[in-house]
C-alpha positions as CSV (number, residue, x, y, z in Angstrom):
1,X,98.9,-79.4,-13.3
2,X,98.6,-82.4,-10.9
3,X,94.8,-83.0,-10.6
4,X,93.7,-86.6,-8.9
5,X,91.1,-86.5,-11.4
6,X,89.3,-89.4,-10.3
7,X,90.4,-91.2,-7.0
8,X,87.9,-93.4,-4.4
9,X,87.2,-91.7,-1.4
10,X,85.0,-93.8,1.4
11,X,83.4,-92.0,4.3
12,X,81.6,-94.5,6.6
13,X,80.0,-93.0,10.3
14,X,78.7,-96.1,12.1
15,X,77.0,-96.0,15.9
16,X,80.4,-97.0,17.1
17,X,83.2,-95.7,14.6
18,X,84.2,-93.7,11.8
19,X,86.3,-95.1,8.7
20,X,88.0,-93.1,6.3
21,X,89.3,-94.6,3.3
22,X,91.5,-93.8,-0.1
23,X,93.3,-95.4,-2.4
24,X,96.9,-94.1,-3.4
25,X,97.2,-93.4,-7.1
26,X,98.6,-90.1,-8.6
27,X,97.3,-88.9,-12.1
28,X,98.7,-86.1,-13.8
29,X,96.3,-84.1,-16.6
30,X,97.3,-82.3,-20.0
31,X,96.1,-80.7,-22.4
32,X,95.9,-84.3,-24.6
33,X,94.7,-86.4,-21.8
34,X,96.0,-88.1,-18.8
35,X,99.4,-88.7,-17.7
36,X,102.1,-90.4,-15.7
37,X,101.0,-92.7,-12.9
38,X,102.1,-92.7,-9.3
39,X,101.6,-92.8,-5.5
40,X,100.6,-90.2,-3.2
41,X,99.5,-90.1,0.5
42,X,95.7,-89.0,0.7
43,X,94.4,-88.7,4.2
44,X,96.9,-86.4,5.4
45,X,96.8,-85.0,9.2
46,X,97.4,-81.6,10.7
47,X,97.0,-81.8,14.2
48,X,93.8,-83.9,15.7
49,X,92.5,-83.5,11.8
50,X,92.4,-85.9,9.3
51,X,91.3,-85.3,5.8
52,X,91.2,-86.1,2.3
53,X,90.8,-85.0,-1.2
54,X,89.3,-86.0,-4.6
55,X,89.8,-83.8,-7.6
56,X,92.1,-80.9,-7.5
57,X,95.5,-81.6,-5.4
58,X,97.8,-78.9,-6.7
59,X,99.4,-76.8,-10.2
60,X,102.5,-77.8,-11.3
61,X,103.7,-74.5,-11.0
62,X,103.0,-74.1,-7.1
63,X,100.3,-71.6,-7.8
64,X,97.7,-73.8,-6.0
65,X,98.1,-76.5,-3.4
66,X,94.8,-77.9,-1.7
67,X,96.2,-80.0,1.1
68,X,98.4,-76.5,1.6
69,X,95.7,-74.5,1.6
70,X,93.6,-76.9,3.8
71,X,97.1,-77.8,6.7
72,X,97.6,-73.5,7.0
73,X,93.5,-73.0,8.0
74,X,93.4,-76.3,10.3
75,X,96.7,-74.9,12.5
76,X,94.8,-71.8,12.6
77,X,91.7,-73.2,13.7
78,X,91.1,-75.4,16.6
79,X,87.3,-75.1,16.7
80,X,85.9,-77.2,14.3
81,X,83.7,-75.4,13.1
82,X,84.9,-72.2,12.9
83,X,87.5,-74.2,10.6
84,X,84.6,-75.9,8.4
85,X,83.4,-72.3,7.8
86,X,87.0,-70.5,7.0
87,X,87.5,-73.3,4.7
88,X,84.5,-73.5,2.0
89,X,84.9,-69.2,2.1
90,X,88.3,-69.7,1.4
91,X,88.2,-72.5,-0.6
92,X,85.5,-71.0,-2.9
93,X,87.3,-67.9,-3.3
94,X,91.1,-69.8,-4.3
95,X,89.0,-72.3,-6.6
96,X,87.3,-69.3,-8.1
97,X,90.4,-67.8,-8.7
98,X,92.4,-70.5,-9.8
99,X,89.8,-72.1,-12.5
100,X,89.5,-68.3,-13.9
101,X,92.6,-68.1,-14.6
102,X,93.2,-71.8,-16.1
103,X,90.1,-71.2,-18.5
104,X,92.1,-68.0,-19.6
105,X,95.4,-69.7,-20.2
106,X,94.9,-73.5,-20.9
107,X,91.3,-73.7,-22.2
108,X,92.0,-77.4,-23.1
109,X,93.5,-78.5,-19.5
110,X,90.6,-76.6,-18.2
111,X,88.5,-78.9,-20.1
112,X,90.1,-82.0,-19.5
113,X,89.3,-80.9,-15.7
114,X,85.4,-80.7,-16.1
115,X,85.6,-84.3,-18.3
116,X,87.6,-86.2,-15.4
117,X,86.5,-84.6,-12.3
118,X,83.0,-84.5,-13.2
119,X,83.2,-80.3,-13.0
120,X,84.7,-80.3,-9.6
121,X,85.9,-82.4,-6.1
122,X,85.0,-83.1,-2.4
123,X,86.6,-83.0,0.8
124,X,86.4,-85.2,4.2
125,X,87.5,-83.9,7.4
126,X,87.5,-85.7,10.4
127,X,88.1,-84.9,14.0
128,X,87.1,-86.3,17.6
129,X,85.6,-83.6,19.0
130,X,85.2,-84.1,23.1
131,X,86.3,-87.9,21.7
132,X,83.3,-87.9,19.3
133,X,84.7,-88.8,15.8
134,X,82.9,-86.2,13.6
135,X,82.9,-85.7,10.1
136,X,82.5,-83.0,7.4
137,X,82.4,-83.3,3.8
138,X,82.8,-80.3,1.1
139,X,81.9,-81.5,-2.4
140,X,82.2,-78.0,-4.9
141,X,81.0,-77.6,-8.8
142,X,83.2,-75.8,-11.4
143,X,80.1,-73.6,-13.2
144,X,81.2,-72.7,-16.6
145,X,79.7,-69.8,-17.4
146,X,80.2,-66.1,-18.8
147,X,82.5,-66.1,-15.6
148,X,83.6,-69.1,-13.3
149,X,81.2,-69.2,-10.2
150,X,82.1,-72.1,-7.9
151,X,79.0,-73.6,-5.4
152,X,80.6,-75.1,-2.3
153,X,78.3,-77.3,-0.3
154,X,79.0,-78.7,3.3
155,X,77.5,-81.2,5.7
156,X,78.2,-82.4,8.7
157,X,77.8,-86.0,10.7
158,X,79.4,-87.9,14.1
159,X,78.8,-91.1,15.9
160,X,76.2,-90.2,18.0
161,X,73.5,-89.3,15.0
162,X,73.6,-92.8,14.5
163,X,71.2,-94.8,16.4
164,X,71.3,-98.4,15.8
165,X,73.3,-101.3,15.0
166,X,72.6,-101.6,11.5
167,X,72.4,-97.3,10.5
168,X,75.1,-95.5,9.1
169,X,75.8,-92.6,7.0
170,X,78.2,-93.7,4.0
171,X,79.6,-91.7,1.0
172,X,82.1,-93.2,-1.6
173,X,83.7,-90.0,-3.6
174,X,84.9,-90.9,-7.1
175,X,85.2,-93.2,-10.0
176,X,82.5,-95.9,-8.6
177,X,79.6,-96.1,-10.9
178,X,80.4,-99.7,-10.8
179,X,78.3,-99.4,-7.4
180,X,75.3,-98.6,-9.4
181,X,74.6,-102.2,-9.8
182,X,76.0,-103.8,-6.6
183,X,75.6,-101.2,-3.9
184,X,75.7,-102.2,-0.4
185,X,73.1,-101.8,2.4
186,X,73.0,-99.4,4.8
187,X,72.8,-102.7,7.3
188,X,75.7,-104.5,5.2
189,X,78.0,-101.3,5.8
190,X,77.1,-100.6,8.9
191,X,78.0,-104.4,10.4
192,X,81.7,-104.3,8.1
193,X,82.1,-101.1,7.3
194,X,86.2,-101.9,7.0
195,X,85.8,-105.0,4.7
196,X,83.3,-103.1,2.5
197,X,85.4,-99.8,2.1
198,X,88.7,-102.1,1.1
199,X,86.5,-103.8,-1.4
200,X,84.8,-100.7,-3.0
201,X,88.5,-99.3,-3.1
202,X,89.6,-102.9,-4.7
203,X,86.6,-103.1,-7.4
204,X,87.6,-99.4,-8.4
205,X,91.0,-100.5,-8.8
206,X,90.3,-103.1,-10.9
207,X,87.3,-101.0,-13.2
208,X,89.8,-97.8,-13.5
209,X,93.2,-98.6,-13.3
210,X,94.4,-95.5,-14.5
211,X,92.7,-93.5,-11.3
212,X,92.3,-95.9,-8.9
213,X,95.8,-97.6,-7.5
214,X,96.9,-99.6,-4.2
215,X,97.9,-99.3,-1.5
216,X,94.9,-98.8,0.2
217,X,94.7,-96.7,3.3
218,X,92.1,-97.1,6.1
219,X,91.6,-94.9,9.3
220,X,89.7,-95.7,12.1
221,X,88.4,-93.4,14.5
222,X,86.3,-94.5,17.8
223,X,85.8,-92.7,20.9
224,X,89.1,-94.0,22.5
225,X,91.7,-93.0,19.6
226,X,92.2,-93.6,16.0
227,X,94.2,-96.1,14.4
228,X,95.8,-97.2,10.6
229,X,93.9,-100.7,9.8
């Protein structure tokens, strides 16, 4: 199994722009804990999308592949949000599916899963829809129970919900309680929203090392393009 168990996400939708942010590390999960340590690409593209994951990536065995899954449903889907709703149905089914069967054969990886993840992962898609960078996010919940029930939740956002110069709508995914004692303002991320995604992403890198690697990858999208900062 190759969970990102815990990775930094940053979502920020200003009046003027959208920034999407990861960091790059790869952890592996067992049964005993976590594993080796690596790099791995995390806003991927297919087509005008852009997206990005934080918990489950794939199985080791190739019996589950969320970037996969996510690249075959965003070719098929041009309409963005006829996509947004083929994706948490499907999405909620193949987690369904997969975590059933995981409990059955590997109880203790399936533990280890609900102890790093927090019981389950989120999703950011972006898109410039008539040039208006747009964003969805997905966050789901693993319920252990008699059986596995999943509860997918989406919600939607894009430039123009914003009003002013010092409003935004931000969302870091991830390992960043350390922002529970130095979180920034709506106004502070809203005037530098790329210097404070980089440094959310750096003081996670630095608080869990083990989750949380360089490089660090910033998108930006505004109403003329997108570009890599």
């Amino acid at each position: 199994m190759e969970p990102i168990a815990a990775t930094i996400l940053v979502l920020v939708v200003t009046n003027h722009n959208l920034i999407l942010a990861a960091d790059s590390r790869k952890t592996n999960l067992y049964p005993g804990g976590i594993g080796e340590k690596g790099s791995v690409e995390k806003i991927c593209r297919t087509n005008d999308y852009y997206y990005a994951v934080a918990g489950l990536h794939s199985d080791e065995d190739g019996s589950f592949n969320m970037r996969s899954i996510l690249h075959h449903l965003l070719l098929e889907q041009t309409d963005f949000d006829t996509a947004i709703k083929r994706i948490a149905v499907t999405l909620t089914t193949e987690l369904k599916n997969y975590f059933t069967k995981l409990k059955k054969l590997n109880f203790a990886l399936f533990k280890q899963f609900q102890k790093y993840s927090y019981a389950g992962g989120e999703i950011i898609i972006a898109k410039r829809i008539n040039s208006i960078p747009t964003a969805c996010l997905f966050d789901y919940k693993i319920i252990d129970d008699t059986t596995i029930n999943v509860v997918m939740n989406t919600g939607k956002t894009d430039i123009k919900n914003i009003k002013g110069g010092e409003e935004c709508f931000w969302r870091a995914i991830g390992n960043t309680s350390f922002l529970d004692k130095n979180m920034p303002t709506e106004e502070e991320m809203a005037t530098s929203p790329v210097e404070k995604v980089k440094w959310i992403i750096e003081e996670g890198i630095k608080n869990y090392p083990a989750f949380v690697g360089e490089p660090i990858r910033i998108l930006e999208m505004t109403e003329a393009g997108e570009q890599w900062i």
